[in-house]
C-alpha positions in Angstrom: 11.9 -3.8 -22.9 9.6 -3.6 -19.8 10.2 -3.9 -16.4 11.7 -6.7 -15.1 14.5 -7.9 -12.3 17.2 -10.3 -11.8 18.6 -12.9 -9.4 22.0 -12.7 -9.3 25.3 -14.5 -7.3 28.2 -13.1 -7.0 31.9 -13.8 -5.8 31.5 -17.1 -6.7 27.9 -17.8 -4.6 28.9 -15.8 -1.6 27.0 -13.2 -2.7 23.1 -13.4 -3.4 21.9 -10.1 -5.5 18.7 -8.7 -6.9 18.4 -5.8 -9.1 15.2 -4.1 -10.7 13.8 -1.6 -13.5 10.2 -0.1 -12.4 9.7 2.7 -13.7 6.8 1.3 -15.8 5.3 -0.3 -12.8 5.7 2.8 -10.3 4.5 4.8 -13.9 1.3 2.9 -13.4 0.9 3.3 -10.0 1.4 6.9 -10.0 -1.4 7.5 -12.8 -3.8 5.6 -10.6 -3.0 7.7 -7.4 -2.5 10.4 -9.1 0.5 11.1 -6.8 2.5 14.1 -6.4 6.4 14.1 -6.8 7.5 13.5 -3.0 4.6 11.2 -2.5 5.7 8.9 -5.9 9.5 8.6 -4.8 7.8 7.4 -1.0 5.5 5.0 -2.8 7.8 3.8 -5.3 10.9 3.0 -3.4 8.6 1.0 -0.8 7.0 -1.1 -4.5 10.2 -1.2 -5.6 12.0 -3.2 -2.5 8.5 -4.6 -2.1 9.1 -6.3 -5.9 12.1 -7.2 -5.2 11.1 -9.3 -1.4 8.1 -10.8 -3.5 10.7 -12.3 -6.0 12.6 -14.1 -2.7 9.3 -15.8 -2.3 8.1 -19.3 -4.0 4.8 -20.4 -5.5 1.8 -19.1 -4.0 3.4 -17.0 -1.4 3.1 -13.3 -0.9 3.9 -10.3 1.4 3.0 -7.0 2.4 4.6 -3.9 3.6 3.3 -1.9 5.6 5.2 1.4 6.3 4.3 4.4 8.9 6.7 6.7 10.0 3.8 9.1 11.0 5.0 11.6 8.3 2.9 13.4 6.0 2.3 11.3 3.2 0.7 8.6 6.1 1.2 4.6 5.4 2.2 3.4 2.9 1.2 -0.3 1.9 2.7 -2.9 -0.4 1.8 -6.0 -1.7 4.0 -8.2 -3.3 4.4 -12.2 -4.6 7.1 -14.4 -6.1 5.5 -13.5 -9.9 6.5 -10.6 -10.3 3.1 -8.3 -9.2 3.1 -5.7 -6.9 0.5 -3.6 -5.6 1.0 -0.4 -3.4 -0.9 3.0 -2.1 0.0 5.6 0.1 -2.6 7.3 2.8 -2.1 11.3 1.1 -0.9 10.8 -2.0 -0.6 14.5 -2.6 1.8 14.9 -0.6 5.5 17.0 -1.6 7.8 19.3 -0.5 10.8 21.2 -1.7 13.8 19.6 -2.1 16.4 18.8 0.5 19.4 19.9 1.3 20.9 17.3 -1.2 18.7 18.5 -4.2 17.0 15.2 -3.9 13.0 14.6 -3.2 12.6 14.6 0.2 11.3 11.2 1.4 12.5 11.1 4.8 9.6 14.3 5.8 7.0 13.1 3.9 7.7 9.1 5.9 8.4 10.4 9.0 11.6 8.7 11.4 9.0 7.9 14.2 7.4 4.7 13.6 7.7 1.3 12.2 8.6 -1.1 9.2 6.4 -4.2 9.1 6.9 -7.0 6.8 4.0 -10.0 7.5 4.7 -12.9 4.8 1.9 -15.6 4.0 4.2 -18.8 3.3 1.0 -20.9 2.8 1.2 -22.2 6.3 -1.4 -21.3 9.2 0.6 -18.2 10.9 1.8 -15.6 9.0 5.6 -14.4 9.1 6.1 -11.3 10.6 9.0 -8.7 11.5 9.0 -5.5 12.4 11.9 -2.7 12.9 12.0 1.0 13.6 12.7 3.3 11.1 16.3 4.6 11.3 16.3 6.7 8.0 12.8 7.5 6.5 14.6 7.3 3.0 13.7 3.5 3.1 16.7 2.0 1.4 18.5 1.9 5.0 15.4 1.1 6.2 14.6 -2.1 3.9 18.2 -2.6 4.8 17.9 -2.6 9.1 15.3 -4.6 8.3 16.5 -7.6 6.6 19.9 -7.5 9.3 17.5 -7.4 12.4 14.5 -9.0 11.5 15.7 -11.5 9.2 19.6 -11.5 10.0 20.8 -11.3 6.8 23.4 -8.7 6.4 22.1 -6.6 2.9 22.6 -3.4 1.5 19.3 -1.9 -0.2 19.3 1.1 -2.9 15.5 1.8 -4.2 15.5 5.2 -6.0 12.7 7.1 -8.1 12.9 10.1 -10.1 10.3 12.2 -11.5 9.2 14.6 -14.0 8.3 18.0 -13.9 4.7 16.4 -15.2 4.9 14.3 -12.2 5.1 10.7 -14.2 7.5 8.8 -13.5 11.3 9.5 -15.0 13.1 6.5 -14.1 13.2 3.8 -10.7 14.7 0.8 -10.1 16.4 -1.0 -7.5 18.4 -3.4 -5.7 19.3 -5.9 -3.1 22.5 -7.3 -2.0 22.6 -9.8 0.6 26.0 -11.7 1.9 25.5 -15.6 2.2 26.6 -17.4 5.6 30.9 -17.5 5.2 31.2 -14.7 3.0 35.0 -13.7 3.4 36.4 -10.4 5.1 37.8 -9.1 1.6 34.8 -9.6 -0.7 32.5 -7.7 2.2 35.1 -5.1 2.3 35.0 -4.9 -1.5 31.3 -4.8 -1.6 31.5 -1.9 0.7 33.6 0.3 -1.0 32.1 -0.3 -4.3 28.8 1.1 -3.2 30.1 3.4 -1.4 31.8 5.2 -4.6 28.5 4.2 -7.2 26.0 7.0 -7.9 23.2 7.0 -6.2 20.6 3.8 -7.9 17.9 6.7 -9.4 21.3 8.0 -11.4 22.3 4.7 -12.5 18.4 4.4 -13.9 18.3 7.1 -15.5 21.5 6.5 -17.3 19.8 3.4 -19.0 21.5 0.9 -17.0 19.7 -2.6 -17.1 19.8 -4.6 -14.2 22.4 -6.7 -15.2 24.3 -3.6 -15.7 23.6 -2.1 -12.5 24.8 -5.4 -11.0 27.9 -5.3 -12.9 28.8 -1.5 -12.0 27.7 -2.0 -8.1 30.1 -5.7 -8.0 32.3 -5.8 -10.8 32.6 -7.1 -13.8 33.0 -10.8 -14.2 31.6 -11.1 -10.5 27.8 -11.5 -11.3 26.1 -14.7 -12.7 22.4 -14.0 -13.3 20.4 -17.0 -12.4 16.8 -15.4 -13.6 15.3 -13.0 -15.1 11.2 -11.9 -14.3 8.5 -9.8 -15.8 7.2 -7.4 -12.9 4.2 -5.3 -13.3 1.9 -3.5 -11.3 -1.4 -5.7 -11.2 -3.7 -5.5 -8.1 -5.8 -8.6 -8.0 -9.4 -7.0 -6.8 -12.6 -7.9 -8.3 -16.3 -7.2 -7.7 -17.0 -10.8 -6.4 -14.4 -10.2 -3.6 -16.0 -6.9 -2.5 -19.6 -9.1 -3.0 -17.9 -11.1 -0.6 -16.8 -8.5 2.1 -20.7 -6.7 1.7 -22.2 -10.1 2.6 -19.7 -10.4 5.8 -21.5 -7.0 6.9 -24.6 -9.3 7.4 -28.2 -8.7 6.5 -29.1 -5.5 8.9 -26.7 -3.6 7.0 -26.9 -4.7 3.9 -30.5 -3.8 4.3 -29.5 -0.6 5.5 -27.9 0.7 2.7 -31.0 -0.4 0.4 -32.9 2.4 2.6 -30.2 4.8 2.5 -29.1 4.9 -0.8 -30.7 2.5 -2.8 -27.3 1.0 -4.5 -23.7 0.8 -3.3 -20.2 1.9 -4.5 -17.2 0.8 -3.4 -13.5 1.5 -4.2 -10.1 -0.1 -3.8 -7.6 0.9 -2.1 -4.5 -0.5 -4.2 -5.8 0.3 -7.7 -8.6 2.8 -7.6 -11.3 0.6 -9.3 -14.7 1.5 -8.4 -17.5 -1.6 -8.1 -21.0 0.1 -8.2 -24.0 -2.5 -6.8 -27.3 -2.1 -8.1 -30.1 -2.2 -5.5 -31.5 -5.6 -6.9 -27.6 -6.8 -6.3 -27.3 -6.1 -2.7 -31.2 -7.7 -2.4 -29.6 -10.7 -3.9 -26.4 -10.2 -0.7 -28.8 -9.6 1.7 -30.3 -12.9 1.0 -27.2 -14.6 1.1 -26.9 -12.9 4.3 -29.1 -14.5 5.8 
């Protein structure tokens, strides 16, 4: 089966969950950047809770994640909606190092601990949604984590984990979110706590072909979970030569005019998927015009 994810309570509603497989969806995201080990865990833990946000989301709404902890690998952006698509790129996708002290890919140097999480939601409504945090870890499970307790107030735990091959594709990633409700009681949050505290990490769990209804199950027990809904996710980046049409006309006439004389056509590139839009120089005559 593909990827997908589920939305889960627990403990009898007290308990709202999310879990996800992406390794497909990072997979894809990986060929396109061609992205080096530390670089693909960075980017595919960030698409990963990014997936999983989107999937808290109704209808038409979206978010994006911005991420720069003025580390190596440079920001790292996510887009996300409540279908199930994600988008994501990182600033120096080569980026890696050796592992850390752990024997895990090192995420927290290639993100950097100095610099922010931003989350900016488009509800459909005329202002945006936005929080921000510091980062506390770089590792960006904790971080997705401070975030949704300070900026949202919802006390969560977040595991995102990626694992890679010695090809660099993707082995296994997945996910998940827990999230206590408003009157969740002192011994289910103390039993939440020291389940988590004695699972494997999420990337092991993965990689042992747990589904997410199984990674629910071994994180809160069994008999504790009720899965409301199961989505699709994929990466799909939603781009198109009629947007970037759009953005060459917004340059106005002078430049478009300019790059006639220059170089006689245009080529331009997204940053999310890697698709290249060449425009012709009778095309951007045509932009010019509309210009006007």
């Amino acid at each position: 089966m593909g990827d997908y994810l589920i939305k889960a309570l627990a403990y009898n509603g007290q308990v709202r969950a999310y879990a996800a497989k992406s390794t497909e969806t990072v997979g894809e995201a990986q060929r396109r950047h061609y992205t080096w080990p530390t670089a693909s865990a960075a980017l595919g833990r960030a698409m990963t809770a990014g997936v999983m946000m989107g999937a808290m989301l109704k209808g038409e709404e979206k978010l994006t994640v911005k991420i720069e902890g003025h580390g190596p690998v440079g920001v790292i952006i996510v887009d996300s909606n409540a279908k199930g698509d994600v988008r994501g790129y990182v600033t120096n996708p080569q980026t890696h190092f050796d592992l850390n002290e752990h024997g895990k890919l090192d995420v927290r140097r290639a993100v950097g601990t100095d610099g922010t999480l931003t989350v900016v939601k488009d509800l459909g409504l005329r202002e945006h949604f936005s929080g921000q945090v510091p980062i506390v870890s770089g590792e960006l499970g904790e971080d997705f984590t401070y975030y949704f307790v300070a900026s949202e107030q919802v006390p969560s735990s977040v595991g995102v984990g990626v694992l890679v091959n010695p090809d660099n594709s993707i082995l296994a990633a997945g996910g998940f979110i827990i999230q206590l409700l408003p009157g969740t009681n002192e011994e289910v949050i103390e039993d939440i706590e020291k389940r988590i505290q004695a699972s494997p990490p999420i990337s092991k769990l993965i990689q042992q072909g747990l589904s997410p209804e199984e990674i629910l199950i071994s994180l809160l027990g069994e008999g504790n979970v009720k899965v409301l809904e199961q989505m699709p996710i994929q990466f799909k980046c939603n781009c198109s030569k009629e947007r970037f049409a759009a953005a060459i006309i917004s340059l106005g006439k002078t430049e478009i005019e300019d790059m006639i004389h220059d170089d006689g056509q245009a080529e331009t590139q997204c940053h999310f998927c890697n698709s290249k839009y060449l425009f012709s120089k009778e095309e951007l005559e045509e932009l010019a015009e509309e210009a006007k």
